[in-house]
N, C-alpha and C positions, 0 to 999 in steps of 0.2 A: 534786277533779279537778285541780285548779292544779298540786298537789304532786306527781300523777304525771307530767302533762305535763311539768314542770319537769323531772321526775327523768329522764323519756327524753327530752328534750332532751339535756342533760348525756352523759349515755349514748353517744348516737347518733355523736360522732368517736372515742371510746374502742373502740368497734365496727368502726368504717370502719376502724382501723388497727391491728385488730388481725390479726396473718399470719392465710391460712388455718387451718392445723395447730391455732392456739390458740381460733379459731372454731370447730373441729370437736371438740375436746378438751371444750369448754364443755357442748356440744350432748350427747354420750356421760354426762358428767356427770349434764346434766340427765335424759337416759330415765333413767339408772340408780338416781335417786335417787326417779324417779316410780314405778318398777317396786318399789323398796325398800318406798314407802309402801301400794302395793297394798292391804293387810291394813286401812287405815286410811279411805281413801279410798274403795276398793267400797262397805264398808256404809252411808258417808256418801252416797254418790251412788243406793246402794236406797232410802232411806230418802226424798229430796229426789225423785228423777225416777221411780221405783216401776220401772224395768228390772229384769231379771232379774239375780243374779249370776255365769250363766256369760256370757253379752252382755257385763256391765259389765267382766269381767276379759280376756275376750279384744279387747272395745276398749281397756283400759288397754296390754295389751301391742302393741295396733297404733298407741296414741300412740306408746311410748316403738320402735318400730320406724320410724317417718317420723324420728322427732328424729334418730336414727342414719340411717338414710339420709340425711337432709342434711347430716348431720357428713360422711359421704363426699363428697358435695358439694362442702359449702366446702374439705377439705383436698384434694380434686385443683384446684381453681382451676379448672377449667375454666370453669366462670360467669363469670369474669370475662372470656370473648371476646375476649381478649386480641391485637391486629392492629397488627403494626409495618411499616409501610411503608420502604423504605431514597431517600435523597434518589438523584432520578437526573437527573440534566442532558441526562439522552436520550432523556427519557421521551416516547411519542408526541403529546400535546397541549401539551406544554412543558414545562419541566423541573421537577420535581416536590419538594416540600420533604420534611424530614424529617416523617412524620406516625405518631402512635401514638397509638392508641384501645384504652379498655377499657372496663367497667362499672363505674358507681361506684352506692351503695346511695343510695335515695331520702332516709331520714330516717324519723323516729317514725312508725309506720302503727299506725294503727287497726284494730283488730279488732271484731266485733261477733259473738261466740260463739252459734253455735244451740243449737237445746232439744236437738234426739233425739240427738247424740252429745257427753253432759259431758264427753266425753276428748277423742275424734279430732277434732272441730270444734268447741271451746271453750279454755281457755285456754292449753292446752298445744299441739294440735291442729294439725293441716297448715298453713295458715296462719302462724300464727306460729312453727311451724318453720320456715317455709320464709323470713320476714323474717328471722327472726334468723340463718340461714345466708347470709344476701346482706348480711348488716350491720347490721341496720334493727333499734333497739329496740321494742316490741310492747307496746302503750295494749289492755287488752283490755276492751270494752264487756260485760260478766259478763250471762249470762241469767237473766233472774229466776226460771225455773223450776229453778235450782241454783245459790243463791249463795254457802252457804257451802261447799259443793264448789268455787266459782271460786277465791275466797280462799282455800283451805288448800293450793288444785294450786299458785297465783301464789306460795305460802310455799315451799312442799317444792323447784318448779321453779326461779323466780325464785334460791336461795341459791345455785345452782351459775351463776349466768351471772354478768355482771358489775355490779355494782348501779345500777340504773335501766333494766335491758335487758326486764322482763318485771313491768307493773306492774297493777292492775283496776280498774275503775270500775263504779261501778253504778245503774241510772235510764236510763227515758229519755231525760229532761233532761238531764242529766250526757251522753251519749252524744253527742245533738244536737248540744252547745255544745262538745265536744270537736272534733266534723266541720267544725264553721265554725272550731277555734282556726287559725294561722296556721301553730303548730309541728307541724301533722301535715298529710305530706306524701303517705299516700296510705291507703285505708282499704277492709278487705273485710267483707263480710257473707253470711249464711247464712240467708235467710228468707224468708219470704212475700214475693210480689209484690207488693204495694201498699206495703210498708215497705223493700221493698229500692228500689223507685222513686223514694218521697219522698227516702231518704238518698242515692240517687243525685243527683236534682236539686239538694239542698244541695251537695253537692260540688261540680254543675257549675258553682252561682252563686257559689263564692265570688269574692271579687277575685281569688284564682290558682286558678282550678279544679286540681284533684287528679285523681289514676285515682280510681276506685271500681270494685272486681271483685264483683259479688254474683251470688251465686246465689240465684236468684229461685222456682224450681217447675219441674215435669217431669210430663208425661203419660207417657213412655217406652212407646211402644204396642209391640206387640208383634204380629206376623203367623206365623198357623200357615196355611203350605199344606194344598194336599190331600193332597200324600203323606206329610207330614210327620202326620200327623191318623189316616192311612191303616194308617201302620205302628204308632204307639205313644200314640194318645188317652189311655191310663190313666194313662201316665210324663207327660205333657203335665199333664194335668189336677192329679194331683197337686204336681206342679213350680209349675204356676201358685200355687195356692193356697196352699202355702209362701210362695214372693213375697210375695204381698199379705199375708198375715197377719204374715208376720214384725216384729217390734219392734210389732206392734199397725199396722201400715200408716203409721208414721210413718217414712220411710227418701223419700229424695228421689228414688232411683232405683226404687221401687214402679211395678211395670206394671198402670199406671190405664186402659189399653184392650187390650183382645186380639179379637183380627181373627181371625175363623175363617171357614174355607168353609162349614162346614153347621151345623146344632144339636149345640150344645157344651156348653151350660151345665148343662144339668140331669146332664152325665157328671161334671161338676167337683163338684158339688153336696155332696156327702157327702165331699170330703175341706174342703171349705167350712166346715157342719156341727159335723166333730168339732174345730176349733181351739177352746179354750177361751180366757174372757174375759180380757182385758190391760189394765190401765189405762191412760189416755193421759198425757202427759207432765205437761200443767197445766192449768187451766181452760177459758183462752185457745183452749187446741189442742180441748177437748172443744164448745165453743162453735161452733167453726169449721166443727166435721167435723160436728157434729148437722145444722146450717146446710145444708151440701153436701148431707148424705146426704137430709135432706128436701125437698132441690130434685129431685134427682135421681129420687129414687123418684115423685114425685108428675108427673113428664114425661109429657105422653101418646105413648105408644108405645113403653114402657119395660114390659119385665117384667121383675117381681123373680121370680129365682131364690131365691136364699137372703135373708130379710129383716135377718137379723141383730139385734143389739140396742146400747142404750147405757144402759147402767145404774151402777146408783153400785158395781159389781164391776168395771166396764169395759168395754171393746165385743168383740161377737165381730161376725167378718166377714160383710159387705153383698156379697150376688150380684147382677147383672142385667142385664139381655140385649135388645137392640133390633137394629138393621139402618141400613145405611149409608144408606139414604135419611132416616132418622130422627136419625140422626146429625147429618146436614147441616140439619136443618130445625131444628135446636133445639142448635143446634153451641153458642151463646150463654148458652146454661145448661149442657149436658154437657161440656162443651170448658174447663172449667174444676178445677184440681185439687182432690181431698178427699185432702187429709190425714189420715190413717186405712185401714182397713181395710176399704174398697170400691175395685171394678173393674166396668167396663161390658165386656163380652163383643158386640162384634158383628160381626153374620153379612157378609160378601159374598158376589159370587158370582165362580165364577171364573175369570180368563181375562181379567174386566176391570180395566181402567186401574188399580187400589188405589193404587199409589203416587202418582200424578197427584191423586188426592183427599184422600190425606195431607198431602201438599205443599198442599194450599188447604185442608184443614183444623187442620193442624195448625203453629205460628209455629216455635217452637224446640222443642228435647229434648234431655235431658242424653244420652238414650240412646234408640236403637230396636233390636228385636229381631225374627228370623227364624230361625221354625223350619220345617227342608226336609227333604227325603227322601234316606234313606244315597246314590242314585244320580239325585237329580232336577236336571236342568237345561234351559234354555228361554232363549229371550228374555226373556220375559215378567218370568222371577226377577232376569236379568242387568238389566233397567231398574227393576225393583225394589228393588234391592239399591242402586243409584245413587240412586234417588228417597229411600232410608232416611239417603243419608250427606248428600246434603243440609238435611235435618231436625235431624240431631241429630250426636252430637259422637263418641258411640260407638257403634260395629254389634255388632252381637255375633249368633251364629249357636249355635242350639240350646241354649240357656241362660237364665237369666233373669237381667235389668240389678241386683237387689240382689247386693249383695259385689261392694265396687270394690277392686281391690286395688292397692297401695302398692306401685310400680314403675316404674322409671326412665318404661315407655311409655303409661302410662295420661296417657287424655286425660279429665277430670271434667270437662266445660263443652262448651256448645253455642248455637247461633246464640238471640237474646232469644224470648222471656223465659223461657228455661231461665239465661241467664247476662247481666248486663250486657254482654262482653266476651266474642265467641265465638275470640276469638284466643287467649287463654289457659285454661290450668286450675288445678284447685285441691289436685290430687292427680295425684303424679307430680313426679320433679323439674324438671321445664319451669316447674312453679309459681313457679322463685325467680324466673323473669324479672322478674314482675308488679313488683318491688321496687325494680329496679335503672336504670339511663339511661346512657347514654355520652356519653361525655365524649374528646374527641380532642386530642393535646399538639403544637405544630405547632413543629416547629424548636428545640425545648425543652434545655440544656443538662442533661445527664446529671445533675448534683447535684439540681437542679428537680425531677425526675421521679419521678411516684409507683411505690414499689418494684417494681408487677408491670410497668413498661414500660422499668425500667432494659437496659438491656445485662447486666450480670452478673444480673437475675434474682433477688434475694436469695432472693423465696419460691419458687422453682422453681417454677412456675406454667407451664401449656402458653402458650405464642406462636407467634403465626400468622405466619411471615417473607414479607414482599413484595421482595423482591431487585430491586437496578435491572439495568434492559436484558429485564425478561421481557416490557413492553407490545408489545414488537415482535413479539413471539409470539401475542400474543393473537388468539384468532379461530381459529388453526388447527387445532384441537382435539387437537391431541397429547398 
């Protein structure tokens, strides 16, 4: 561990000052060379997480598509929010100095790479794209459910940045004592609640507390009106049961409740059924979900629709179907995520309050979801639809929350304990924020000045001009 620290120590002003153009050049590098090793890489990462190999290919190619989207990133500069104020001696509260503010890059961040995605959210992965596009070299804490997949991405990736930008660690231990060192300045994670919380509170004790960004778990419920139920139950049903089965139920956006007006489940039933069985990622994860799925099932007032199984072939998907008063009476066991390949289906009725009881049943959500009818509208949907955005971080309408896609306006995070930190995300380029602090130059002689706040601009970078004499304006809204 010493030796990577060390290394992305080192790192970390080789980074900061390197222009744009040559941060975004690096980053191109790296997809290209991760995309190059594809042929080498998939069969290593079937072999270690048992995914399938059209999944593990088309997540390789959506790693090496975030790298390059933040190459664009860093070479427009615009990240660095860059704001020059001009001195004005007339300025309405008194005369105002010369001020320039930008963004500057935190320092060595920690990573803690999840299980279900070895590419997109492990060591190459959103996150550490998105550090190393804001400057910040990348400690990556390796999951043990693919490690030599971590080390050979950290080989093929790591050769194209600049040496000590992108280094792996492995262990808990190792992880832990990384998050208390002094040299790493901010650190995200991908896990379970109960382990994203404990490394949260390390970070907040240390003598200089850090950010910690983790994503924690997700119910993402999901609401089908009546009309929406009315006009197309079969496309519903099926849609659902995709969802949840997909990767084996192991995906952070899986819709773990669905809200229907009448009896739904036994129509889902049969496309339930026919999914065949999928391994789960590692023990740990089969431990987990056995755990859930035999709390759940055993709930009084719970019926299983489809019982499913967990065998040493892997699990096929868990139906079952209760009602909202049941719901809230045993919220304390149901109201908690299984990781895998069950969803609880329950009924309301309609017309009343739902959102109101979402909002007290449910804390955060990466996502919630509403399906409505081609021509239905009400109050009722229109306070609904409000009650959904305050829950969770994404709405999304007639669709289901797996497949996040990697785009400038994707918001990945939502109010705790879907996310540490419901102010940012993890996907989407708004992620480089997490990275970066500002820094303001006051009265500063132009040789002094770090290059994106010169006057001449070396890196051509966007800047924000405040011109003196416009405070007098202010207010008028012209």
């Amino acid at each position: 561990m010493e030796s990577e620290l060390a290394a992305a120590t080192a790192a970390a002003p080789v980074l900061a000052e390197m222009a744009p153009r040559q941060r975004a050049e690096a980053l191109v590098a790296a997809a290209d060379a991760l995309l190059a090793a594809a042929d080498e890489l998939v069969p290593l990462a079937m072999e270690e997480t048992g995914l399938a190999e059209p999944r593990l290919r088309g997540e390789i190619k959506r790693t090496a598509v975030q790298l390059k989207l933040f190459a664009d990133v860093a070479a427009a500069g615009e990240f660095l929010d860059v704001r020059l104020d001009a001195p004005d001696p007339e300025f309405v509260l008194g005369p105002r100095p010369d001020l320039r503010r930008y963004l500057v890059p935190l320092g060595p961040v920690l990573n803690f790479a999840a299980s279900n995605f070895p590419f997109a959210f492990s060591v190459a992965g959103g996150d550490t794209a998105s550090a190393l596009a804001a400057g910040c070299p990348v400690v990556v804490k390796a999951h043990p459910g693919h490690p030599r997949l971590s080390d050979r991405t950290a080989q093929i990736v790591g050769a194209a940045l600049p040496a000590g930008a992108l280094t792996v660690i492995h262990g808990q231990d190792e992880g832990v004592a990384a998050l208390r060192d002094e040299r790493i300045a901010a650190a995200s994670f991908t896990g379970s609640l109960a382990g994203g919380r404990a490394l949260a509170e390390i970070a907040a004790a240390r003598p200089r507390p850090i950010p910690f960004y983790g994503e924690l778990g997700s119910l993402n419920p999901v609401v089908v009106t009546p009309a929406a139920l009315a006009e197309r139950a079969a496309g519903i049903a099926e849609g659902f049961a995709a969802s949840v089965s997909g990767s084996a139920g192991q995906l952070c956006t899986k819709p773990g409740l669905l809200f229907v007006p009448d009896e739904f489940a036994s129509s889902a039933a049969e496309a339930f059924q026919s999914v065949a069985p999928h391994p789960l990622l590692h023990p740990g994860i089969v431990d987990g979900y056995t755990h859930r799925r035999t709390e759940i099932l055993q709930t009084a007032g719970v019926t299983v629709t489809v019982e499913g199984a967990v065998t040493d072939d892997g699990v096929t998907p868990t139906l079952v179907e209760t009602d909202l008063a049941t719901l809230l009476k045993h919220r304390d066991t149901l109201l908690q995520e299984a990781f895998g390949p069950l969803s609880i289906v329950v009924r309301y009725t309609p017309g009343e309050p739902l959102g109101a009881a979402l909002i007290d049943l449910i804390e955060g959500s990466l996502t919630a979801g509403l399906h409505i009818g081609s021509a239905e509208d009400s109050p009722w949907l229109h306070e609904l639809v409000t009650d959904l955005q305050a829950l969770s971080g994404r709405v999304l309408f007639n669709g289901w929350p797996t497949g996040v896609a990697v785009t400038p306006a994707m918001q990945h995070g939502g109010p705790f304990p879907a996310t540490t930190n419901p102010t940012t995300t993890s996907v989407g380029t708004a992620s480089i924020g997490r990275f970066l602090r500002p820094v303001v130059y006051q009265d500063c002689p132009q040789f002094l000045l770090p290059l994106p706040l010169r006057d001449d601009n070396p890196w051509n970078v966007p800047q924000h001009h405040s011109p003196a004499g416009e405070s007098a304006a202010w207010g008028s809204l012209a």
